[in-house]
C-alpha angles and dihedrals in degrees: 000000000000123000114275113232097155112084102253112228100182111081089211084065092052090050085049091046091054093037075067096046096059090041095066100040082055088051093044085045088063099041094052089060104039086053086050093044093054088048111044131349092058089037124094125241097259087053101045093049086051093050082055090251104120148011125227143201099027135183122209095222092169124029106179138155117255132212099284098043086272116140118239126204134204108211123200124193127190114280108260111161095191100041101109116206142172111227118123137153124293092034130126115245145169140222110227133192119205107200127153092241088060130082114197094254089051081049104145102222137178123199143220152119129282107236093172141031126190127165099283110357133045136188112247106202098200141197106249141077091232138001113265127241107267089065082080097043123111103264135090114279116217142166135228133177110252142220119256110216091167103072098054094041085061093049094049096052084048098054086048085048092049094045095042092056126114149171086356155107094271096039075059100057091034089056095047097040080061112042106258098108137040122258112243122212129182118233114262125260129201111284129272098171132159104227113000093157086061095067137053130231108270093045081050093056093057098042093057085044088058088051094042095051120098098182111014137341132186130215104199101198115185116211102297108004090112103261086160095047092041085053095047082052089048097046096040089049089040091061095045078066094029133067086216144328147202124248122194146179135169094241138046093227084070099039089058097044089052095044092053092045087053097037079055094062088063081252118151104254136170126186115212123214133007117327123223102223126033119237124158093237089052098051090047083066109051128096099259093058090049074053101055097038088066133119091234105036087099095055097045088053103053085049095056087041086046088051090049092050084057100044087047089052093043096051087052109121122218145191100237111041115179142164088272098050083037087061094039091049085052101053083038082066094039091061104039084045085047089045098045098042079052096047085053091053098046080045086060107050089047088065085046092058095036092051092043086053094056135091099198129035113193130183137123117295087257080050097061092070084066110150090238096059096031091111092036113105114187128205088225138037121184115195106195111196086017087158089061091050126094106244097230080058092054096052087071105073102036093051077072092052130080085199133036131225113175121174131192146084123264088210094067127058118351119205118273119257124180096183114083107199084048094054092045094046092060108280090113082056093087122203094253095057092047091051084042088056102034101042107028087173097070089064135076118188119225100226108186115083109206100175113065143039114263089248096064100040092048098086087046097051092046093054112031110026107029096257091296099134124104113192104231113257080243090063105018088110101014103142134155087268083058091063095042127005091218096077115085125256094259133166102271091226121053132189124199115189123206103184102134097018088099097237108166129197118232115203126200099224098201084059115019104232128140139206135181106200102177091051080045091053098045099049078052097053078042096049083041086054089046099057102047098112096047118115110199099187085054090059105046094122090051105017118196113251125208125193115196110195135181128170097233126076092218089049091044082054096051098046092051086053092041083053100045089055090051110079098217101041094049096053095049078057094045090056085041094244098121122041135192127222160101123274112269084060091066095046108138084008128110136188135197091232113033109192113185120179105197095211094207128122134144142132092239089060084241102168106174113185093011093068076075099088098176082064086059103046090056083044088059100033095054084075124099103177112004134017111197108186122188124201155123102262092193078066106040087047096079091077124068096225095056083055097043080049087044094053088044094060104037085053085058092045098249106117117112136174112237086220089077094057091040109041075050090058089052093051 
C-alpha cells in the first residue's frame, strides 16, 4: 500500500489505513525477533560475543545500591582492543550465568539497563534490591543485550484501542491526526503570556498556535531555532490553564532533557520510568524519590524488611521437623505473604498521592501505558520528536488527551525500522509528518536558528527548509576564531576527501556493521591538528566541546579506542569535552567542533545508512563553530544529495583532498 498524502475523507480509508499500519508493525514485530534470535538466543557464546552481542567472560568489580534501592552493578571484560561490540546506554540487557549444570534454556539471568559504556567495562543498573544467589555460584558470568516484548505488545493494544474507537474523543483526534476531519482552532485573545520577551517571533507565533488549538497543533523546530525552549514555554503556559498534563517522547534521552528543563522552572514534575543518565536534579523527580519523600515510605519499608525476615525464618531448614515446626513455618509464610501484599497496597496508594500532587507526568510514549497513570486522562498531551516516533507508539499517549501537541521536525531522525519491507511499504512515514502534510495548517515553522555558523546552516536551509533560516546575529560569525582568537581564521565547514587514498571499508557480516579504521585515524590526526592552539586550563569557565560521529556502531568502537590511545583527545573525553557517537546519540546536542567520519568506501557506491539524508542533516547541524566532515567522495558520489553537499562546500572554499594532510605525515 502506497503512502497516503491526500486528506482522506472516507472513514473506511483511515480503518484501512490503520488495518496497514498494524500489518507492518506485525510484521516489524517479527522481524525484530527473528533478527535477535539469529543473532543471539540459537548462537553460541563465541558467536554471539563476535557478532557484538555479548560479552563474556565478565567480572563484577562494583557491586553498589542506586537511587531506588536497585542494585547497581560495574562489569569488566577482558581488554581486547580489537573486539567490536554493540552495547551502549539506554539498552536492555541481562546477567547470565554458564554453568555446566545450565542449558540455555535453563540460562539464570538478571536483568537491567545499561546507564554507562567505557572502553572495557559498563554500569548495569538492574531490576532487583539485591543480586540473587547463583551470581556467586561457581560458573562463568556474562552479559548479553536482550529483547524488549513489551514495547510492541503496547503498540499493538494501542492500534486495536484507536481503531476500535467510535463516536468519541479519541475517534475525533484519530479522525483529525489523519486527515479525515478538519483542525479546529479558537480565535485568538490578547496576550497574557509569562515570559513573552523571552521568545522570538516566530516561537511566539507557535506558542500562541498551541493555546489557540482545540484538537491538535505542530511546532516545527529546525536544528537550532529553540524547539525545546518554545515547548517548555507551551507546557509552562498550558498548566497555568490546566490542572496537569502528559509529556512524551520516544526516547528517554528526550524524556530526561524535558523533565530537567521543566524541574528547572520550580514546576511539579515527576519522570516516569527508568532514566537513562544520571543528574542530581533528574533522580529527585522520579517516582521512586516522590516514594521515598513520603510520610509513609518508612513504614512500608520496615514491613516489607519485617515479611522477608519471616520468609527467611520460614525457609530455615532443621534437623528435627515436626507437625508442630511444619504449622509455625507455615504461619511464619502467611504473615510475611499478609505484610507484603500490604506493603504493595500502601505502595500503591503512595504513588497515588506523589502523581495527584503533580502538575506534569512525563515518560516514553510506551511508557505512557505505566500501570500507576492507566486510569489518568489529561486535557493535554504534548508528544516532543514526534516525527522520530513510530506512529503505533504514538497512538498511546494520545489515546489519554482530549487535545495533541506534537513537536519535531520530519527532516531530522526518522524512526528506526529494521524491517525493510516495513519500512518500504510506509512505517518509517510517522503520524506527525502525515498531519504535517495533510493538514499544513496545524503546523507553525521556527525560523531563527541560534546554534551554527551560516555557514553551516546554509546547505541545511537550502535543502531542507526553502531557504527560510536566518542564523541569529549572536551566531551569524561565530567561528572557532570567535571563541579564541588563536585559532586561525579558518572556513567553518571542511571537507577531506579520501577518494585514492585506498581507504577501505571492513564490514562485520553477522552484524552488519562497518568500520573504516584508517578514515577514523586520520579525522582524528585532523581534529588533533585542530585543536593545537587550544589551551584547556584557559577555558575552564566555557570549555570547548567536540562531538565525533559516525553512522556505524563498529566504527563508533574503534574511534573511542583510537581516542583513548591519543593523549589529547583522551583527556578532552576523560574530562567529558569531547564524545563519541552516532547520530542518534547527539539528537537535540550540539558541539562547538562536529567530526564525522563517514566510514563509507567502495568501489559499488554502496552508501547504507547514509542514503538516509535526514540523518545527515542532524550529523552537520549539531555543529556551532566548525563542521569537519571525512569521506571517499568516488563513493559518496553515487547519491544526489553528497554532490549537492560537495558543491556547497567547494563554493565556500572547504573542500580539501586528504592526500595533502597524508602524503605530509609521510614526509
Amino acid at each position: 500500500m502506497a503512502n497516503i498524502d491526500a486528506i482522506p475523507t472516507d472513514p473506511r480509508t483511515v480503518e484501512n489505513e490503520l488495518r496497514h499500519v498494524r500489518a507492518l508493525m506485525q510484521l516489524e514485530q517479527r522481524e525484530d525477533q527473528a533478527q535477535f534470535k539469529l543473532k543471539n538466543t540459537s548462537a553460541s557464546i563465541k558467536e554471539r560475543r563476535k557478532r557484538g552481542l555479548t560479552w563474556y567472560p565478565i567480572t563484577i568489580t562494583k557491586e553498589e545500591i542506586g537511587f531506588g534501592g536497585k542494585v547497581v552493578l560495574e562489569i569488566e571484560r577482558p581488554a581486547r582492543r580489537q573486539e567490536l561490540h554493540l552495547f551502549q546506554e539506554g539498552k536492555n540487557a541481562s546477567l547470565f550465568l554458564d554453568a555446566p549444570a545450565h542449558s540455555v534454556s535453563e540460562r539464570l539471568t538478571l536483568s537491567g539497563v545499561i546507564t554507562s559504556v567505557r572502553r572495557n567495562t559498563l554500569q548495569l543498573t538492574t531490576t532487583k534490591d539485591e543480586l540473587p544467589d547463583w551470581v556467586y555460584d561457581r560458573g562463568t558470568l556474562g552479559i548479553d543485550l536482550t529483547f524488549d516484548e513489551v514495547s510492541y505488545r503496547e503498540m499493538n493494544n494501542a492500534l486495536s484501542d484507536v481503531m476500535g474507537a467510535y463516536a468519541n474523543r479519541l475517534a475525533h483526534l484519530r479522525d483529525v491526526l489523519l486527515g479525515a476531519r478538519q483542525a479546529r482552532f479558537r480565535a485568538h485573545k490578547a496576550d497574557d503570556l509569562l515570559y513573552p520577551n523571552l521568545l522570538n517571533d516566530s516561537q511566539l507565533t507557535a506558542l500562541r498556535h498551541v493555546l489557540t488549538a482545540q484538537d491538535v497543533a505542530i511546532i516545527h523546530g529546525p536544528p537550532g531555532t529553540g524547539k525545546t525552549t518554545t515547548l517548555v514555554h507551551a507546557i509552562l503556559e498550558t498548566i497555568r490553564r490546566e490542572r496537569r498534563v502528559l509529556v512524551c517522547a520516544p526516547s528517554n534521552t528526550a524524556v530526561d532533557l524535558l523533565t530537567e528543563k521543566l524541574a528547572e522552572r520550580g514546576v511539579n514534575v515527576i519522570r516516569l520510568g527508568n532514566p537513562s543518565r544520571v543528574s542530581d536534579l533528574l533522580l529527585q523527580h522520579t517516582l521512586d524519590a516522590g516514594l521515598m519523600a513520603h510520610a509513609s515510605y518508612s513504614k512500608m519499608r520496615a514491613m516489607r524488611q519485617t515479611a522477608e525476615q519471616y520468609r527467611e525464618t520460614a525457609n530455615q531448614r532443621t534437623r528435627r521437623f515436626g507437625y508442630e515446626e511444619q504449622q509455625q513455618r507455615q504461619l511464619l509464610k502467611d504473615d510475611a505473604r499478609m505484610l507484603f501484599q500490604a506493603a504493595d497496597d500502601l505502595e500503591t496508594k503512595m504513588t497515588e498521592d506523589v502523581i495527584e500532587s503533580v502538575q506534569i507526568v512525563t515518560c516514553t510514549l510506551v511508557g505512557a501505558s505505566n500501570r500507576n497513570i492507566r486510569h489518568l486522562s489529561f486535557e493535554t498531551v504534548f508528544i516532543d520528536e514526534a516525527a522520530q516516533a513510530l506512529e503505533p507508539g504514538c497512538w498511546i499517549p494520545i489515546a489519554k488527551g482530549q487535545r495533541i501537541i506534537l513537536t519535531g521536525d520530519h527532516h531530522q531522525l526518522p524512526p528506526t525500522v529494521k524491517s525493510e519491507q516495513a519500512a518500504r511499504e510506509g512505517l518509517r512515514e510517522t503520524l506527525f509528518e502525515k498531519c504535517i502534510k495533510r493538514q499544513p495548517d496545524t503546523a507553525r515553522m521556527l525560523t531563527v536558528q541560534y546554534r551554527m555558523h551560516e555557514q553551516i546552516m546554509g546547505f541545511s536551509s537550502e535543502k531542507f527548509y526553502k531557504g527560510q533560516l536566518v542564523a541569529h546575529q549572536s551566531v551569524r560569525h561565530a567561528g572557532l576564531e570567535a571563541y579564541d582568537p588563536r585559532f586561525a581564521p579558518d572556513l567553518p565547514v571542511e571537507f577531506l576527501d579520501t577518494a585514492g587514498c585506498d581507504f577501505l571499508e571492513v564490514t562485520l557480516p553477522e552484524s552488519r556493521s562497518t568500520a573504516n579504521p584508517e578514515e577514523a585515524n586520520l579525522l582524528l590526526v585532523r581534529l588533533t591538528e585542530l585543536l593545537a592552539p587550544y589551551n584547556q586550563a584557559e577555558h575552564e569557565h566555557k570549555p570547548l566541546t567536540i562531538g565525533v560521529i559516525a553512522p556505524y556502531r563498529a566504527q563508533i568502537n574503534y574511534l573511542m579506542d583510537a581516542v583513548e590511545e591519543n593523549d589529547v583527545l583522551n583527556d578532552l573525553l576523560l574530562r567529558r569535552r569531547l564524545s563519541v557517537g552516532t547520530v542518534d546519540s547527539f539528537q537535540g546536542q550540539e558541539r562547538d567542533i562536529i567530526a564525522i567520519s563517514l566510514t563509507r568506501s567502495n568501489p559499488y557506491g554502496e552508501i547504507g545508512f547514509l542514503s538516509d539524508i535526514r540523518r545527515m542533516n542532524v550529523g552537520m547541524t549539531r555543529a556551532r563553530s566548525k563542521l569537519l566532515l571525512v569521506g571517499d567522495v568516488s563513493t559518496l558520489s553515487f547519491k544526489p544529495f553528497f554532490v549537492d553537499l560537495l558543491n556547497y562546500i567547494k563554493r565556500i572554499g572547504g573542500y580539501h583532498q586528504a592526500k595533502e594532510i597524508t602524503d605530509s605525515l609521510k614526509e
